[in-house]
C-alpha positions as CSV (number, residue, x, y, z in Angstrom):
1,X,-3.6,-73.9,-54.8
2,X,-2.4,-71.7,-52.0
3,X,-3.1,-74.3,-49.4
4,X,-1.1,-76.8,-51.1
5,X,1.7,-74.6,-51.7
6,X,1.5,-74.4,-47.5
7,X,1.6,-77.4,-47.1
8,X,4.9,-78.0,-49.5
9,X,6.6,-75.5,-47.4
10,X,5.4,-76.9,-44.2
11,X,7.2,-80.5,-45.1
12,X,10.1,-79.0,-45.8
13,X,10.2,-77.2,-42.9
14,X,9.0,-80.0,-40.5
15,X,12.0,-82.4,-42.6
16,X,14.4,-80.1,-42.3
17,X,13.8,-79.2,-38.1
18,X,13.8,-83.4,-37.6
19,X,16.8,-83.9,-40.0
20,X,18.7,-81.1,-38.1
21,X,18.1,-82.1,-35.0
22,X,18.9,-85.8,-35.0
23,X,22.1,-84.7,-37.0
24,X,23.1,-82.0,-34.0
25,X,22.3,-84.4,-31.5
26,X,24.3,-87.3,-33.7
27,X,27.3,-85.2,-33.7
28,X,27.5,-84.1,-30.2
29,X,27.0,-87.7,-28.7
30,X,29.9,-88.8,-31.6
31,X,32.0,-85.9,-30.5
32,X,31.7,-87.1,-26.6
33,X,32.4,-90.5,-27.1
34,X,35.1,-90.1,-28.9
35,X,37.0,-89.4,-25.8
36,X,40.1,-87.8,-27.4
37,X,39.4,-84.6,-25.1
38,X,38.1,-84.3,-21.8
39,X,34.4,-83.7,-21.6
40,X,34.6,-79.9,-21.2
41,X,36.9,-79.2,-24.5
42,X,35.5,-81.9,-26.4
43,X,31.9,-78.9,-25.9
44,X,34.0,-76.1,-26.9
45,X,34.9,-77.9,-29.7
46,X,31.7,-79.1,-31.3
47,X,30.8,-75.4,-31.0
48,X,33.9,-74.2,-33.0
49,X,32.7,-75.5,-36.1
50,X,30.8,-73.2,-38.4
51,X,28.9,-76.2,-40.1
52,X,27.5,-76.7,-36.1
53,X,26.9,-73.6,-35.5
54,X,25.3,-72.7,-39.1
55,X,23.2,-75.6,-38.9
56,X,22.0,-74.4,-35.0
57,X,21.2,-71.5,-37.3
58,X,19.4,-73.3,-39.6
59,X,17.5,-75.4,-37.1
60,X,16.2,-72.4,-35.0
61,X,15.0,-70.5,-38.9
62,X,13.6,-73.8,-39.6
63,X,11.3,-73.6,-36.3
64,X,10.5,-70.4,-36.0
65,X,9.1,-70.8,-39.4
66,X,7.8,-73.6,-38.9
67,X,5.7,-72.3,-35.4
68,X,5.1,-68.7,-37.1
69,X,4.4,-68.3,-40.3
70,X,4.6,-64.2,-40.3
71,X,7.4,-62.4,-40.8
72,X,8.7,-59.5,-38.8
73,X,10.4,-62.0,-36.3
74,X,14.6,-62.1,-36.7
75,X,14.6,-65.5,-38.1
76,X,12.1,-65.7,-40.5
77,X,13.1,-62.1,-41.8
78,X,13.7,-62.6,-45.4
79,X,17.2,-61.3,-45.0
80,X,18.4,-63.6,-42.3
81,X,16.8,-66.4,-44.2
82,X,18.9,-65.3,-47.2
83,X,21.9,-64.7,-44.9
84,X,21.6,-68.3,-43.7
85,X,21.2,-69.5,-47.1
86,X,24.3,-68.4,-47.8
87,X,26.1,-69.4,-45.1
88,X,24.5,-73.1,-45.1
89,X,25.6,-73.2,-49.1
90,X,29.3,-72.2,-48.1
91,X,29.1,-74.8,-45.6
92,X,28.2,-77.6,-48.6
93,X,30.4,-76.2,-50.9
94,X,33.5,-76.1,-48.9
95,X,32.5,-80.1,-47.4
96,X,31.8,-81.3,-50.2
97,X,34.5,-79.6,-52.6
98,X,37.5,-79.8,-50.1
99,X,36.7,-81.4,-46.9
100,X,35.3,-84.7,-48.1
101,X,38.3,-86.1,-49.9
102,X,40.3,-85.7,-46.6
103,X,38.6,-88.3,-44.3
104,X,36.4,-91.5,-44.7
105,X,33.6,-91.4,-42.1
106,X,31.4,-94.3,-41.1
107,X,28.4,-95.9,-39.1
108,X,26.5,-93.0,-37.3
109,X,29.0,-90.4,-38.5
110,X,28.7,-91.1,-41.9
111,X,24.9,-90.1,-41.9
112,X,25.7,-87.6,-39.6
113,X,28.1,-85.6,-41.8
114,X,25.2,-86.3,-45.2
115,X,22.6,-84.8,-43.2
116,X,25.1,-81.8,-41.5
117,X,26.6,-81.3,-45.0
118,X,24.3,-82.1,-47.5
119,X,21.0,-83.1,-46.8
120,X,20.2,-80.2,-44.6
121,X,21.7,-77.6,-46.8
122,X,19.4,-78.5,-50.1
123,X,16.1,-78.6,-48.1
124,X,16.8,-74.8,-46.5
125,X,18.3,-73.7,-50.4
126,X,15.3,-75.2,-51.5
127,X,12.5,-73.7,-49.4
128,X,14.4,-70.5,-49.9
129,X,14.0,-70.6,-53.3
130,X,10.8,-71.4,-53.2
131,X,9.2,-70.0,-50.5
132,X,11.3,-66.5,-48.7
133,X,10.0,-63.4,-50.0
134,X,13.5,-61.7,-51.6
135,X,11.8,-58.8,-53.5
136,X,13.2,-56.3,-50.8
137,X,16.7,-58.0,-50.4
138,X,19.5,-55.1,-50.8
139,X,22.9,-55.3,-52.4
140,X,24.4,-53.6,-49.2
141,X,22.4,-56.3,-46.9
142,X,25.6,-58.5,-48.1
143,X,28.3,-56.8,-46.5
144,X,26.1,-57.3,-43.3
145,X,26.4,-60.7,-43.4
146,X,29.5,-60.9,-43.6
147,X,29.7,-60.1,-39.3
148,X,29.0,-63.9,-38.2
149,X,31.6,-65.7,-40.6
150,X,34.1,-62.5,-39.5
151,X,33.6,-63.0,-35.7
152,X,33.7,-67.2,-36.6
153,X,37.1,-66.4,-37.7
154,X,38.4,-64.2,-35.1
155,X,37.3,-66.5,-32.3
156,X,38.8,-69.7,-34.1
157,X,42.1,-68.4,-34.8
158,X,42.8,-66.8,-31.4
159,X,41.3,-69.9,-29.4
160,X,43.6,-72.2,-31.6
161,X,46.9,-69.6,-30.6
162,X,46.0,-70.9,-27.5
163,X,44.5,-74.0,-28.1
164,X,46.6,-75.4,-30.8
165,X,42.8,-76.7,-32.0
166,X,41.8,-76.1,-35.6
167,X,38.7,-77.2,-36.8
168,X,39.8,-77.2,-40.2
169,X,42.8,-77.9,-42.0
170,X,42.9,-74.5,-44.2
171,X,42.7,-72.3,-41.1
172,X,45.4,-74.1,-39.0
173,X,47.8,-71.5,-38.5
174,X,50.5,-74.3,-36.5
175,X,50.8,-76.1,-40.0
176,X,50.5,-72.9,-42.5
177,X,51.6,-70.3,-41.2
178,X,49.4,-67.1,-40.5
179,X,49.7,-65.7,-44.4
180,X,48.3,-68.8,-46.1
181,X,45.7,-69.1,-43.4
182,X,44.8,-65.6,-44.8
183,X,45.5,-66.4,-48.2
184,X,42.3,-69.6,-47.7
185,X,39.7,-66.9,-45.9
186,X,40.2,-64.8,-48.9
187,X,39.0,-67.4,-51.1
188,X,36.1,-68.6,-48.7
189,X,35.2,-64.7,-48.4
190,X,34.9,-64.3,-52.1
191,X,32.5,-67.6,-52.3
192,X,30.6,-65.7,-49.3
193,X,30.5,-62.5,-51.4
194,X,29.4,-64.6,-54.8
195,X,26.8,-66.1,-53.2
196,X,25.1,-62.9,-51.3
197,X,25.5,-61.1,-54.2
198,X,23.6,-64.0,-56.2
199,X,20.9,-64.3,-54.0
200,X,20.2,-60.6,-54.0
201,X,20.3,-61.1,-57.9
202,X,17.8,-63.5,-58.0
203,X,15.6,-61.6,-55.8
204,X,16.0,-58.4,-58.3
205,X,15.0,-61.1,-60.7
206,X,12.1,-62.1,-58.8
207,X,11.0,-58.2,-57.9
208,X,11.1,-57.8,-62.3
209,X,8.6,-60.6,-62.5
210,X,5.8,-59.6,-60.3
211,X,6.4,-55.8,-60.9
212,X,7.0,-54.0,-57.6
């Protein structure tokens, strides 16, 4: 039973490093050929993304699970892996709530942004769920991971004062102004907040049930 239970988790894991991958490597090559930019800012720009740089996140959990199966390493602590749960849900909630409706992607991109925004998201959930130890997950352990989206935020909005690049609409300070800009990081915050404090829930839940 408990060798079939590994081997669940180690499809998941091996799907979720191959889907990542190709879908990283998908979006840079469709991010240099687009040739709007010059070489150099089109990089700096694929980086400035937090659904990139969540899913970079993701990837490297993935494989670190995937290549070492104990914990005690950063990204297969149960708290990062419920950190990056988070984050990887806020990144399918806000594509798939908001984002989608505003562009019509196809070919190469198309798959690209499913796999980025949707695919990849439920298979790391999932194997969370299922699989990360959250019995020891503390409610303060939230506020914690609130640092990466906070530094995310700080860097886009001063490199788009110079810029004049936003990668998304709601933070684009040119069009709105600085206090709805504000006004939009307070509602993504809150979903942050909601989610961590879910997660930490569920591993209270899951602390009940087996009795430590």
């Amino acid at each position: 039973m408990e060798q079939a239970t590994v081997k669940r988790g180690n499809w998941i894991l091996v799907t979720g490093v191959a889907t990542g991958c190709f879908a990283l490597a998908g979006q840079f090559y469709l991010i240099l050929q687009s040739e709007i930019v010059p070489v150099d800012e089109s990089v700096i720009r694929y980086f400035s993304y937090f659904t990139i740089l969540t899913n970079i996140l993701v990837a490297l959990c993935f494989t670190a699970l995937l290549l070492r199966r104990k914990e005690g390493g950063f990204f297969t602590a149960p708290a990062t892996l419920t950190a990056t749960a988070v984050y990887i849900s806020v990144v399918a909630l806000v594509y798939n709530l908001i984002l989608r409706f505003t562009w019509e992607p196809k070919g190469l991109q198309l798959i690209v942004d499913e796999l980025l925004h949707l695919i990849v998201p439920i298979l790391f959930v999932f194997y969370w769920f299922l699989f990360v130890p959250k019995e020891l997950l503390k409610w303060r352990d939230t506020f914690a991971w609130l640092i990466y989206p906070f530094i995310y935020l700080m860097f886009i909005l001063f490199r788009g004062s110079v810029s004049g690049f936003y990668p998304y609409p709601f933070v684009d300070v040119a069009k709105y102004g600085y206090a709805t800009v504000f006004v939009n990081c307070f509602y993504v915050l809150v979903v942050f907040l909601v989610l961590s404090f879910l997660s930490v829930w569920i591993g209270g839940r899951f602390k009940k049930r087996t009795g430590n």
